[in-house]
DOLUMFI-815793 format. One record per residue (C-alpha): x, y, z; chain; residue in one letter. Coordinates in pm, 1 decimal, always signed. Example, Ala and Ser with C-alpha at 12.3 -4.5 7.8 and 13.67 -1.06 7.14 Angstrom:
2
+----------+----------+----------+---+---+
:        x :        y :        z : c : r :
+----------+----------+----------+---+---+
:  +1230.0 :   -450.0 :   +780.0 : A : A :
:  +1367.0 :   -106.0 :   +714.0 : A : S :
+----------+----------+----------+---+---+
***
This chain:
374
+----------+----------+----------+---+---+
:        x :        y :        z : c : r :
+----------+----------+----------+---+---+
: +11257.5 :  -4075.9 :  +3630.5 : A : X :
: +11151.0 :  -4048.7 :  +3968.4 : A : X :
: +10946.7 :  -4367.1 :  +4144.0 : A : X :
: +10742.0 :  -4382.5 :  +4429.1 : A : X :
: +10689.7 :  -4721.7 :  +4627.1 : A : X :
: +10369.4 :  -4823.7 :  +4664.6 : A : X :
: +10192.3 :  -5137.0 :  +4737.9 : A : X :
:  +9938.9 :  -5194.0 :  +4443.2 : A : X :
:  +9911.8 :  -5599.8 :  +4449.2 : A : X :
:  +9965.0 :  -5704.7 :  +4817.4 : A : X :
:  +9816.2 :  -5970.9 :  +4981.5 : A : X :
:  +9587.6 :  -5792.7 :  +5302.6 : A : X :
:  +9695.7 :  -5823.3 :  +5643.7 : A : X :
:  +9399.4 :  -6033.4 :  +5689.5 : A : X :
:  +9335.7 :  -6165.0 :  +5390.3 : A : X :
:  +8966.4 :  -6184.5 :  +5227.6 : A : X :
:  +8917.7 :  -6514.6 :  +5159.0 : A : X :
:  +8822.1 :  -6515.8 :  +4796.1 : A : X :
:  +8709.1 :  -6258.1 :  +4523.1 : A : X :
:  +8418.9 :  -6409.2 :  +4514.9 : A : X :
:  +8324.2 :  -6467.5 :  +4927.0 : A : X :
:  +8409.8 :  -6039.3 :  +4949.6 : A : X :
:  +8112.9 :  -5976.1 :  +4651.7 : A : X :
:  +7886.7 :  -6203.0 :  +4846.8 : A : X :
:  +7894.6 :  -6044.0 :  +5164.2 : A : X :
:  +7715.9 :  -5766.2 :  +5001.1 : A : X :
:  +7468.3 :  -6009.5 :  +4843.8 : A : X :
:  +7578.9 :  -6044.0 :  +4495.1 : A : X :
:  +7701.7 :  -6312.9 :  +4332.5 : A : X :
:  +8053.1 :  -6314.0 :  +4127.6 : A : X :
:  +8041.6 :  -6432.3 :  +3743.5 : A : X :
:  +8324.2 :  -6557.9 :  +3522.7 : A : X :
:  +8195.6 :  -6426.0 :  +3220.4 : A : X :
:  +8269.9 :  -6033.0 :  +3174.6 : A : X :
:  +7950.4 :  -6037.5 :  +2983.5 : A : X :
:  +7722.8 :  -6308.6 :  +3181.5 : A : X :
:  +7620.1 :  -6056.2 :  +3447.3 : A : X :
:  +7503.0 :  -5685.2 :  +3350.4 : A : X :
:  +7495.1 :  -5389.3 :  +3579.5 : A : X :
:  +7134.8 :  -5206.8 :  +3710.4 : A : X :
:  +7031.1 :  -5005.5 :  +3421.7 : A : X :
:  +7242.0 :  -4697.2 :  +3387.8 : A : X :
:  +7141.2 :  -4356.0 :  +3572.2 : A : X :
:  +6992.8 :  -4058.0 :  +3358.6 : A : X :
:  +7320.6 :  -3854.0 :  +3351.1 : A : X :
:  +7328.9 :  -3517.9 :  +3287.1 : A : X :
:  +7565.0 :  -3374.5 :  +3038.9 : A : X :
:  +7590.7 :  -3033.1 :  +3167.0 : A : X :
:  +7534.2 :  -3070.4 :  +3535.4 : A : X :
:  +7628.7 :  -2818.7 :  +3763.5 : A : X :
:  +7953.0 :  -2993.5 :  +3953.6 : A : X :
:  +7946.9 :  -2661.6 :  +4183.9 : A : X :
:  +7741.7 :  -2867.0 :  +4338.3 : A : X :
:  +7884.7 :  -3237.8 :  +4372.2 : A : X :
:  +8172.7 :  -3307.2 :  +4565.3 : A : X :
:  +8415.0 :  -3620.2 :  +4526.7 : A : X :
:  +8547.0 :  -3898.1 :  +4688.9 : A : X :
:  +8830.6 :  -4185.4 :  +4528.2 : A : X :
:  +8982.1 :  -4491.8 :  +4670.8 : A : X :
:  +9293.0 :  -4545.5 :  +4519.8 : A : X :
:  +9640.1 :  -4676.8 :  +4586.0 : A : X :
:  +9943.9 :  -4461.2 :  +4776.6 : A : X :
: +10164.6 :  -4275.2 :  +4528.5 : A : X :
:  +9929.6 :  -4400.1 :  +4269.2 : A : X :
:  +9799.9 :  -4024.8 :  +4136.7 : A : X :
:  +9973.2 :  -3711.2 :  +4171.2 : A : X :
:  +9982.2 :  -3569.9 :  +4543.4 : A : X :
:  +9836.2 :  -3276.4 :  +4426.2 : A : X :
:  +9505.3 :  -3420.5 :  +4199.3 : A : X :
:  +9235.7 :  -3306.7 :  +4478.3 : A : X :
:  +9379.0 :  -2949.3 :  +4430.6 : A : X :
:  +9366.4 :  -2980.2 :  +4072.0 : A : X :
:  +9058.4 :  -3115.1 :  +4052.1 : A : X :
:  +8862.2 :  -2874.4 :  +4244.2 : A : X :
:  +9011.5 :  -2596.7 :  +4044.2 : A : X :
:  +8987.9 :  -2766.7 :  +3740.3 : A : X :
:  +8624.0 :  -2906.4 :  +3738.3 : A : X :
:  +8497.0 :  -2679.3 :  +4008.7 : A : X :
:  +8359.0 :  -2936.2 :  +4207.4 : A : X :
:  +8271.6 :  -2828.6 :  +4582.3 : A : X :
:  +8536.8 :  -3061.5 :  +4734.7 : A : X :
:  +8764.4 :  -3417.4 :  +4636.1 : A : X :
:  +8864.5 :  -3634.7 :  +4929.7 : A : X :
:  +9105.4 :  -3926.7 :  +4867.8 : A : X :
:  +9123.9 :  -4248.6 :  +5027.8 : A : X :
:  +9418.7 :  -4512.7 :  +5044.0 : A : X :
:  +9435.1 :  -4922.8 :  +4969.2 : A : X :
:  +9695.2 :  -5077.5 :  +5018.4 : A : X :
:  +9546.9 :  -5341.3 :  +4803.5 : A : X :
:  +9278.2 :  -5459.5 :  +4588.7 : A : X :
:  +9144.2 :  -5667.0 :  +4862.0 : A : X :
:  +9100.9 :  -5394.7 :  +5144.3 : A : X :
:  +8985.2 :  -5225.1 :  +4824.4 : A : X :
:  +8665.4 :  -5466.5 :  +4762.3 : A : X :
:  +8601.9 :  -5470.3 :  +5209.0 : A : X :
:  +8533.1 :  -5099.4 :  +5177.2 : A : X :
:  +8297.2 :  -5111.3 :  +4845.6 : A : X :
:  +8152.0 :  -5443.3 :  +4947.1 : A : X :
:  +8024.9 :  -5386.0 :  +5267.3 : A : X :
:  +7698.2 :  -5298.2 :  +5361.3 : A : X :
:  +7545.9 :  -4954.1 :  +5306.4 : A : X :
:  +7706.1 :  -4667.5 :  +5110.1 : A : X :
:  +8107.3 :  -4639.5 :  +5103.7 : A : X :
:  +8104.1 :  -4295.7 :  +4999.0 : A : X :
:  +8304.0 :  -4402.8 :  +4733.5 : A : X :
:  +8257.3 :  -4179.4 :  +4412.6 : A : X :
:  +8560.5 :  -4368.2 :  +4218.5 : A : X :
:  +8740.8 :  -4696.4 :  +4326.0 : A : X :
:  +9091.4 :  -4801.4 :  +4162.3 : A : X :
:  +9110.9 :  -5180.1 :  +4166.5 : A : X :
:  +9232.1 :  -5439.1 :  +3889.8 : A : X :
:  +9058.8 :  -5524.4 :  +3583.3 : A : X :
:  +8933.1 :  -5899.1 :  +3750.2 : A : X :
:  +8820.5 :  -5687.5 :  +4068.3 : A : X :
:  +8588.2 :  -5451.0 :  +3860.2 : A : X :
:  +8489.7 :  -5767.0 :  +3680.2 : A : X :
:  +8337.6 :  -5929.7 :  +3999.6 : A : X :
:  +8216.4 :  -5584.8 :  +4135.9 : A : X :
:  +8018.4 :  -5570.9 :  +3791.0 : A : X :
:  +7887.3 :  -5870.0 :  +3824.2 : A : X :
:  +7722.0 :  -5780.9 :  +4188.4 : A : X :
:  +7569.6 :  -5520.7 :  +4063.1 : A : X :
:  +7787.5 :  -5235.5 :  +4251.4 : A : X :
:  +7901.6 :  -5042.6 :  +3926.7 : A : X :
:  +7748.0 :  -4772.0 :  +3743.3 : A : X :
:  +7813.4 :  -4834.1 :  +3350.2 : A : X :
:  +8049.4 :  -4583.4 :  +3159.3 : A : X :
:  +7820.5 :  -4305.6 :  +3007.6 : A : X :
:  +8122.4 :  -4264.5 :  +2697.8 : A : X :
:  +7952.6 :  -3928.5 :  +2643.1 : A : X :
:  +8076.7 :  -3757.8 :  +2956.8 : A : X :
:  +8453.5 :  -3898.1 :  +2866.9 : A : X :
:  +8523.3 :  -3766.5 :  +2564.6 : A : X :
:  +8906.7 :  -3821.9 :  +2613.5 : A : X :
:  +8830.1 :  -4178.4 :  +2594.3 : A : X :
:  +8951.9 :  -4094.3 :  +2241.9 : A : X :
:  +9277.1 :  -4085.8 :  +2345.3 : A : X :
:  +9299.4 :  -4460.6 :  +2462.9 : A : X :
:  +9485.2 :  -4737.5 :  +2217.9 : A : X :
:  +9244.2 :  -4939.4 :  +2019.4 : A : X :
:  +9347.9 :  -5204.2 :  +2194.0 : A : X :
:  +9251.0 :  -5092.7 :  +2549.2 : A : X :
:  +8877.8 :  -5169.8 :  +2422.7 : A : X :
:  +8975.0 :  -5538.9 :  +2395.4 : A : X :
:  +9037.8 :  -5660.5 :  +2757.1 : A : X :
:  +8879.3 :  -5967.9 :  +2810.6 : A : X :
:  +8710.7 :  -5882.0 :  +3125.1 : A : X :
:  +8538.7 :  -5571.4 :  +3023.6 : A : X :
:  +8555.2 :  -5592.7 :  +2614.3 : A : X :
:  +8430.2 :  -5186.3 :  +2541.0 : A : X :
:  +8526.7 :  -5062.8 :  +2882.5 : A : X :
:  +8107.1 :  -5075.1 :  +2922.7 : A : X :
:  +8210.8 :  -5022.6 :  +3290.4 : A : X :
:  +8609.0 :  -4955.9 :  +3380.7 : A : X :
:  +8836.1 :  -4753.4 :  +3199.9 : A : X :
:  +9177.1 :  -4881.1 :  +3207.8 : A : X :
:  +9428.9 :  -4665.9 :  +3394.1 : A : X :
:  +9764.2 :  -4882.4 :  +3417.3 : A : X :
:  +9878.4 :  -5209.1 :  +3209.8 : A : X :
: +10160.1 :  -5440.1 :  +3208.6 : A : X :
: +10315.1 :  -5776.2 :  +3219.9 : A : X :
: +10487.5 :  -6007.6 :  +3417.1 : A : X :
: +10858.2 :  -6198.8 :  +3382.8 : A : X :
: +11166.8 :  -6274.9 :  +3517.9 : A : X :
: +11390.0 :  -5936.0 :  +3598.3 : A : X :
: +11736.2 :  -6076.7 :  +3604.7 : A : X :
: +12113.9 :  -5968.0 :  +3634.2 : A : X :
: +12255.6 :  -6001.3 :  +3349.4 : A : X :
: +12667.6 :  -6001.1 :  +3473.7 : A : X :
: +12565.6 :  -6229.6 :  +3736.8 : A : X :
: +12351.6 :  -6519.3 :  +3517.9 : A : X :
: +12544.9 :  -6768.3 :  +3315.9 : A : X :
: +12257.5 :  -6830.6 :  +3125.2 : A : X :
: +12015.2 :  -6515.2 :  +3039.0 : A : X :
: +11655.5 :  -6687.0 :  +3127.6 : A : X :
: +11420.4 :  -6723.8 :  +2886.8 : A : X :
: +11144.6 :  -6976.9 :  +3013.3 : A : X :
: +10906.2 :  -7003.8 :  +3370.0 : A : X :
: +11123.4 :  -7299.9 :  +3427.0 : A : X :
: +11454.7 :  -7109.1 :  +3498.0 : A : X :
: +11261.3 :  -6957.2 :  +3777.3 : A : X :
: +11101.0 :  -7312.6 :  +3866.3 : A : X :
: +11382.1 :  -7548.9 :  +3837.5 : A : X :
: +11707.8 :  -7279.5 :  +3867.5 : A : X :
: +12010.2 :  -7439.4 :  +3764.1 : A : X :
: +12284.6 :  -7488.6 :  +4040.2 : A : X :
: +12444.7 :  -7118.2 :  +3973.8 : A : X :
: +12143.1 :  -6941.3 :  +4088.7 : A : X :
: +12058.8 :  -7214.0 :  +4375.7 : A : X :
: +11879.7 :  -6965.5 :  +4683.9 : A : X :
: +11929.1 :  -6692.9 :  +4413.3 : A : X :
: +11593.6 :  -6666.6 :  +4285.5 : A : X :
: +11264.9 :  -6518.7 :  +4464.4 : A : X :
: +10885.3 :  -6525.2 :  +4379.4 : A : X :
: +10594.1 :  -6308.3 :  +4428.1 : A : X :
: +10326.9 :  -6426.2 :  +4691.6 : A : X :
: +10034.3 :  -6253.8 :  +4564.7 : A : X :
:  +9777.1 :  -6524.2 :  +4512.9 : A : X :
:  +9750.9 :  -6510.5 :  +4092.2 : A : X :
: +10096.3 :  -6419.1 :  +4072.6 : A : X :
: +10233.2 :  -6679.7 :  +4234.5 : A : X :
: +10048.1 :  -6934.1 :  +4057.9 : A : X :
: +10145.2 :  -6765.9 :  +3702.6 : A : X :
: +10499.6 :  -6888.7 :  +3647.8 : A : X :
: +10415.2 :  -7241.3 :  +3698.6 : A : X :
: +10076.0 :  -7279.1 :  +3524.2 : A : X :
: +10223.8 :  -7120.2 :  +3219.6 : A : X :
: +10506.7 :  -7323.4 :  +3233.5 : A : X :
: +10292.6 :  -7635.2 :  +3237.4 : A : X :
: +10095.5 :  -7468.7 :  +2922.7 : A : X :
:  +9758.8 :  -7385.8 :  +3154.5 : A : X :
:  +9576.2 :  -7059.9 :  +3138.3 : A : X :
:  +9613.4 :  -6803.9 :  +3370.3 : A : X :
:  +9245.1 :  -6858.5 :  +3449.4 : A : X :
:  +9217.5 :  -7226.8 :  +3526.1 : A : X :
:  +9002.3 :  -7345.1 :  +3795.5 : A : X :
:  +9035.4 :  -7716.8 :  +3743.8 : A : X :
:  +9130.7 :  -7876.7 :  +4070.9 : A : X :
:  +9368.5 :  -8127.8 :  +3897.8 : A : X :
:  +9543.3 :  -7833.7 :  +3698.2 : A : X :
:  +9606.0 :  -7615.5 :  +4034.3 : A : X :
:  +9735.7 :  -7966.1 :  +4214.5 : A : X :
:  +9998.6 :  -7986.1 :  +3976.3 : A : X :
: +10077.1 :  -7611.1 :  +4020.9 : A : X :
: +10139.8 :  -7664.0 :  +4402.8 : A : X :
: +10345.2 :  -7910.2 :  +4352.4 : A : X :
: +10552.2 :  -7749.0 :  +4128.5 : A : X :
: +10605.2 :  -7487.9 :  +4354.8 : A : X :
: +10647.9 :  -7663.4 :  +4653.4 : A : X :
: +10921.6 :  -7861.3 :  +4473.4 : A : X :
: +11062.2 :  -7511.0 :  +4364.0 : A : X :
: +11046.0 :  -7381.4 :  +4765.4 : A : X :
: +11405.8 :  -7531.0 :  +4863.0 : A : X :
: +11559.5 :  -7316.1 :  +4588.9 : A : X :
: +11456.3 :  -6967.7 :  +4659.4 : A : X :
: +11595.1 :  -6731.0 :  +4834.2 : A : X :
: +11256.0 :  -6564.0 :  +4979.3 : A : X :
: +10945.7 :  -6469.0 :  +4858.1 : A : X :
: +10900.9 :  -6082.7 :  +4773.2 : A : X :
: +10648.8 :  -5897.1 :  +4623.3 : A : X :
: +10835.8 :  -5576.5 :  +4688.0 : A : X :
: +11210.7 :  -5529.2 :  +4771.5 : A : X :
: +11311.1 :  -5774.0 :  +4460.7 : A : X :
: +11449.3 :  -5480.6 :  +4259.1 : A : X :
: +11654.5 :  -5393.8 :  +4550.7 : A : X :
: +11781.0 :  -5762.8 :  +4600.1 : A : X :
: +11885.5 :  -5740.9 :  +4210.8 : A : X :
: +12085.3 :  -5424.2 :  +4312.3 : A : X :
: +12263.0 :  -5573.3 :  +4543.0 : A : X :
: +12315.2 :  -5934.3 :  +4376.7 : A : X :
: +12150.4 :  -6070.3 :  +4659.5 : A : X :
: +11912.4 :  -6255.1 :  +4390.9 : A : X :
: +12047.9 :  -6288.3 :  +4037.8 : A : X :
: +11647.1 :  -6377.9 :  +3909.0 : A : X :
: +11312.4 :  -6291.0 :  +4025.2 : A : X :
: +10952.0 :  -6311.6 :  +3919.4 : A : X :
: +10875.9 :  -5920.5 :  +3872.4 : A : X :
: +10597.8 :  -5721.7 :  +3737.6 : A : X :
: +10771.3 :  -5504.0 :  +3458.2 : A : X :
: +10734.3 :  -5185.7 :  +3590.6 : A : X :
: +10876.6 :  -5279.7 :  +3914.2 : A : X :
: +11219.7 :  -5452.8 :  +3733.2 : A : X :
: +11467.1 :  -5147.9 :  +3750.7 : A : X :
: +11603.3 :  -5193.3 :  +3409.1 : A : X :
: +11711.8 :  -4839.3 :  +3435.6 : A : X :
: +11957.4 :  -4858.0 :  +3709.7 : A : X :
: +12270.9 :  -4658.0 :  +3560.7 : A : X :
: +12489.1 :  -5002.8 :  +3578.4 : A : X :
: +12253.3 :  -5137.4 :  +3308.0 : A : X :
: +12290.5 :  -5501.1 :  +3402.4 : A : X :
: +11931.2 :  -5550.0 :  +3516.0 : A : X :
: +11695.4 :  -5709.1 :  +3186.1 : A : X :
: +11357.2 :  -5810.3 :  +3187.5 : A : X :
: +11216.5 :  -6101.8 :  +2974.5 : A : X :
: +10906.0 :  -6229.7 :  +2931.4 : A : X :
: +10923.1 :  -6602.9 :  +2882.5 : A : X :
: +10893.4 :  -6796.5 :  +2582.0 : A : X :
: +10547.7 :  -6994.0 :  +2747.7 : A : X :
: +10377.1 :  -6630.9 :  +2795.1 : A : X :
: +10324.2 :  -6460.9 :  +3037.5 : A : X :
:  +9960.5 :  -6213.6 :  +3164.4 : A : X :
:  +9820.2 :  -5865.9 :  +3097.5 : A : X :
:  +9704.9 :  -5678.9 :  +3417.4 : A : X :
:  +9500.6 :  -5387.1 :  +3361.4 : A : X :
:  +9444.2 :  -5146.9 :  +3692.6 : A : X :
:  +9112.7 :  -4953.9 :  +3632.7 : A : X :
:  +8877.5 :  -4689.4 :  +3704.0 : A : X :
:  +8536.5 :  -4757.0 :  +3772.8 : A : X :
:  +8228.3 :  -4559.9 :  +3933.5 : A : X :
:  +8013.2 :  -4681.7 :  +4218.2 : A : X :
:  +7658.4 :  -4689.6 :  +4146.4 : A : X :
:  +7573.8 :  -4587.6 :  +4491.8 : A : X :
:  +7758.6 :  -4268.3 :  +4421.5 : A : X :
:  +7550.8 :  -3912.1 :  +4439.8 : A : X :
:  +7802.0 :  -3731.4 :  +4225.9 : A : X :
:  +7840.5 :  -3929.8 :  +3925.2 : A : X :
:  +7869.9 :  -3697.0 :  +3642.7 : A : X :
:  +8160.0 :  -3526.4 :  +3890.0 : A : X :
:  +8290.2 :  -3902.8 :  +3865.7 : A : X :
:  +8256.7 :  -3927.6 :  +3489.8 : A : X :
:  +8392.7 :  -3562.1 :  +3481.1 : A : X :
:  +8720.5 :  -3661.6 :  +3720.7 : A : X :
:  +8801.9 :  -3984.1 :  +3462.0 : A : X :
:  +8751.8 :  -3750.1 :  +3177.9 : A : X :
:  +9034.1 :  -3540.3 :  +3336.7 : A : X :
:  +9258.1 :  -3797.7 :  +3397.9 : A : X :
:  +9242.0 :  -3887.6 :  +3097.2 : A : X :
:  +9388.8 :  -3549.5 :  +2962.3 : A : X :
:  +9697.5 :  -3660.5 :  +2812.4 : A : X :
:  +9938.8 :  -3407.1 :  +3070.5 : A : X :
:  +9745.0 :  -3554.6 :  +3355.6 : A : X :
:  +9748.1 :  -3935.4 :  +3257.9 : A : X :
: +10190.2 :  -3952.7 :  +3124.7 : A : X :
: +10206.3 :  -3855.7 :  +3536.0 : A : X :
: +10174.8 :  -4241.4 :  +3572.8 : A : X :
: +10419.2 :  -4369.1 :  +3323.4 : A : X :
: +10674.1 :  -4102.0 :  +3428.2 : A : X :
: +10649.6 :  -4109.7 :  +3835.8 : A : X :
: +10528.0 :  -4493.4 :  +3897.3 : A : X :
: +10690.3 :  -4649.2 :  +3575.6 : A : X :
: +10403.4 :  -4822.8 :  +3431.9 : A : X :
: +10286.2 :  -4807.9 :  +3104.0 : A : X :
:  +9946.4 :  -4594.9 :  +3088.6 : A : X :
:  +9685.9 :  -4748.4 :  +2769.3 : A : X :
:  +9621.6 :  -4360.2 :  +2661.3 : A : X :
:  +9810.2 :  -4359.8 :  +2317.2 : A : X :
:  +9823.2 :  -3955.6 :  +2356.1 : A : X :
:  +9957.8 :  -3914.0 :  +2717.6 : A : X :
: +10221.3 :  -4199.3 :  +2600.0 : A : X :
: +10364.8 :  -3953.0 :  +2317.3 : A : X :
: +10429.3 :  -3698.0 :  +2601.8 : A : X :
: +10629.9 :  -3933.8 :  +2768.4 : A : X :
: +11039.5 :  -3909.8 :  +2691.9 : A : X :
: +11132.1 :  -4254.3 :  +2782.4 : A : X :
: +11500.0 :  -4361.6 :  +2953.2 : A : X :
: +11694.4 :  -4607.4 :  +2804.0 : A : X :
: +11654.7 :  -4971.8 :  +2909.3 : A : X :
: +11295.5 :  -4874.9 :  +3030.7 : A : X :
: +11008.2 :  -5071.1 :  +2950.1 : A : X :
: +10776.9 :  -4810.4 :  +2889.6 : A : X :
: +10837.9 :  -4910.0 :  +2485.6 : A : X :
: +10677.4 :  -5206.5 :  +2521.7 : A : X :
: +10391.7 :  -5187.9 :  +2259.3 : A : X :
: +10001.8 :  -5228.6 :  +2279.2 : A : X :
:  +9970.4 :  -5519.2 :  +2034.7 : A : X :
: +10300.1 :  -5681.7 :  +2254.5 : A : X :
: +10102.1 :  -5628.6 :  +2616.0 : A : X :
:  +9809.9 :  -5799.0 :  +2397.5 : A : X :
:  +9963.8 :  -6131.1 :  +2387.8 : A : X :
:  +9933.8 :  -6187.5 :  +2702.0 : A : X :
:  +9667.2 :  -6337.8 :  +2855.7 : A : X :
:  +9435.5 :  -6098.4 :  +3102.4 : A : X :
:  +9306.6 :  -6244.0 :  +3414.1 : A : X :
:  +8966.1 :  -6258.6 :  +3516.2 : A : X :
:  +8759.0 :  -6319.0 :  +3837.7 : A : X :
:  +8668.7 :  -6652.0 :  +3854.5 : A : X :
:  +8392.9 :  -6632.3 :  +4117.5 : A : X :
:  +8395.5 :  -6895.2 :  +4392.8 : A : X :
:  +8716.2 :  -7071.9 :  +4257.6 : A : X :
:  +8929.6 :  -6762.6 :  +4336.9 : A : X :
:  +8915.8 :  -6937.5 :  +4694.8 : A : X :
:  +9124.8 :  -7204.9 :  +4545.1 : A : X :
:  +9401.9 :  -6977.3 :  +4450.5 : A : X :
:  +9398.8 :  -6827.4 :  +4803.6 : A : X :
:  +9455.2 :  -7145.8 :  +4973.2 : A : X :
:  +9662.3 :  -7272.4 :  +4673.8 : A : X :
:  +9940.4 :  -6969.7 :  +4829.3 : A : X :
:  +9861.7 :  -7022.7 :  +5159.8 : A : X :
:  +9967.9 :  -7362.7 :  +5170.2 : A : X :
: +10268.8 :  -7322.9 :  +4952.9 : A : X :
: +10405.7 :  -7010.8 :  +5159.5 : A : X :
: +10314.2 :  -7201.0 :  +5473.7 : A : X :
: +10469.0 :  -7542.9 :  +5429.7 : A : X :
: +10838.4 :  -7556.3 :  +5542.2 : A : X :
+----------+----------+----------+---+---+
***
């Protein structure tokens, strides 16, 4: 299975200070509730509109869709031209389809809790489910995520999970709760590394103290930092994207790891992933169409094609996450120790994340001053 490296969950270069501060610059206002904020009314679409005449534009991550989709596309949906243009992460995502005036921006890739908030401002055009008719071939449960229940507005294009990817001829102990990672017994002392992306980093430590994923209480998030700061001395680094290779080399004999990125394939077969016994998330990466777009039954038209079950298994079988499209995941022959298998109803019991408006500015400060402190 090949595997490109991309850089879907970074923190920016300069990072945008809050979710919720990115939507407000564009003069909307960020809701927790999925449901508590509805988009302008939807468009009159029509069904059988002549694409000849539309042309496309997607923002999306590197290596996240095939190379060759704009090619594809055009001759596919005969559309009068497809552009493509790169994030390297959700957050230089929401600077381009936050700022003011039009983006250009047909279709935007960003995370389920970033369509969430761009929903909530007002910047999405609602899913017209009779220009996708291959949203048949999505799971049952990919119409349960708890930031966009019906997929009134995203359609889900990635999921996963997060745990510990460990070494299992190196560990004494397999792992099997947050606090291995946390508290690492002597044997894995400067052995163990952590993500810095804002949520991410937080996860491991508010499941382990049995808070959501979603908390914003100040007292909760206190108890987090110190958790982690008390952690810091322990770790070997913080990595968010060379982890896998630090397994490899038994450099790191644990790390916090989102499960497609854990290469439990390597042919020694001593790398496991786990998801500990306190929980863990579900992430969802979406689709979603910008209301300020000129060429949206082309847009509805380009997720209906991705949605084609021999263009959507391209994801599971070149980027090694699991796609929620229950057809394109029968087309996919999966490797041993890969963990593609992982079932619907399993990826379910985790708990999504959500925007959380103005308190996502606690989580960004929350990793800056754990990272930070020496």
């Amino acid at each position: 299975m090949s595997r490109t490296r991309f850089t879907r969950r970074l923190p920016a270069a300069v990072a945008v200070a809050g979710l919720a501060l990115a939507v407000a610059a564009c003069g909307g206002e960020s809701s927790t509730s999925p449901e508590g904020t509805t988009a302008a009314a939807a468009d009159q679409l029509k069904p059988n509109a002549d694409l000849s005449q539309q042309t496309l534009q997607i923002t999306v991550w590197d290596g996240y869709t095939p190379e060759e989709l704009p090619e594809k596309v055009k001759a596919k949906l005969h559309v009068k031209d497809m552009k493509v243009a790169l994030h390297d992460t959700n957050e230089i995502a929401m600077t381009k389809l936050t700022a003011p005036g039009d983006s250009g921006i047909d279709v935007a890739f960003v995370s389920g809790q970033y369509a969430q908030a761009l929903n909530a401002a007002g910047l999405l055009e609602p899913i017209h489910p009779e220009l996708i008719p291959n949203l048949a071939n999505l799971y049952p449960e990919a119409t349960q995520l708890s930031y966009d229940k019906g997929n009134k507005y995203s359609v889900p294009y990635t999921w996963g999970t997060t745990g510990i990817c460990y070494r299992s001829d190196l560990v004494k102990t397999p792992p099997t709760s947050w606090n291995d990672l946390l508290k690492p017994p002597a044997w894995a002392d400067k052995k163990v590394t952590m993500m810095t992306t804002e949520r991410w980093l937080a996860l491991p430590a508010l499941k382990a103290l049995g808070y959501s994923v979603n908390t914003d209480k100040d007292e909760e998030i206190a108890k987090v930092k110190d958790a982690l700061l008390a952690q810091k001395p322990h770790l070997l680094t913080y990595d968010d994207t060379t982890f896998g290779d630090k397994l490899k080399s038994g450099e790191a004999m644990m790390v916090e790891a989102w499960d497609g990125w854990c290469p439990t394939t390597d042919p020694k077969g001593n790398i496991k992933f786990v998801v500990p016994k306190e929980g863990s998330d579900l992430w969802v990466d979406t689709m979603v169409i910008m209301k300020s777009s000129k060429n949206k039954e082309a847009a509805h038209a380009l997720i209906n094609y991705i949605l084609d079950p021999e263009i959507h298994s391209w994801a599971a079988e070149n980027i090694n996450y699991k796609v929620p499209n229950k057809a394109a995941m029968e087309k996919v022959s999966i490797p041993k120790g890969s963990l593609l298998g992982i079932k619907p109803a399993e990826l379910l019991n985790g708990e999504s994340i959500v925007d959380l408006g103005q308190a996502s500015t606690k989580y960004t400060r929350l990793s800056t001053e754990v990272t930070a402190q020496q």
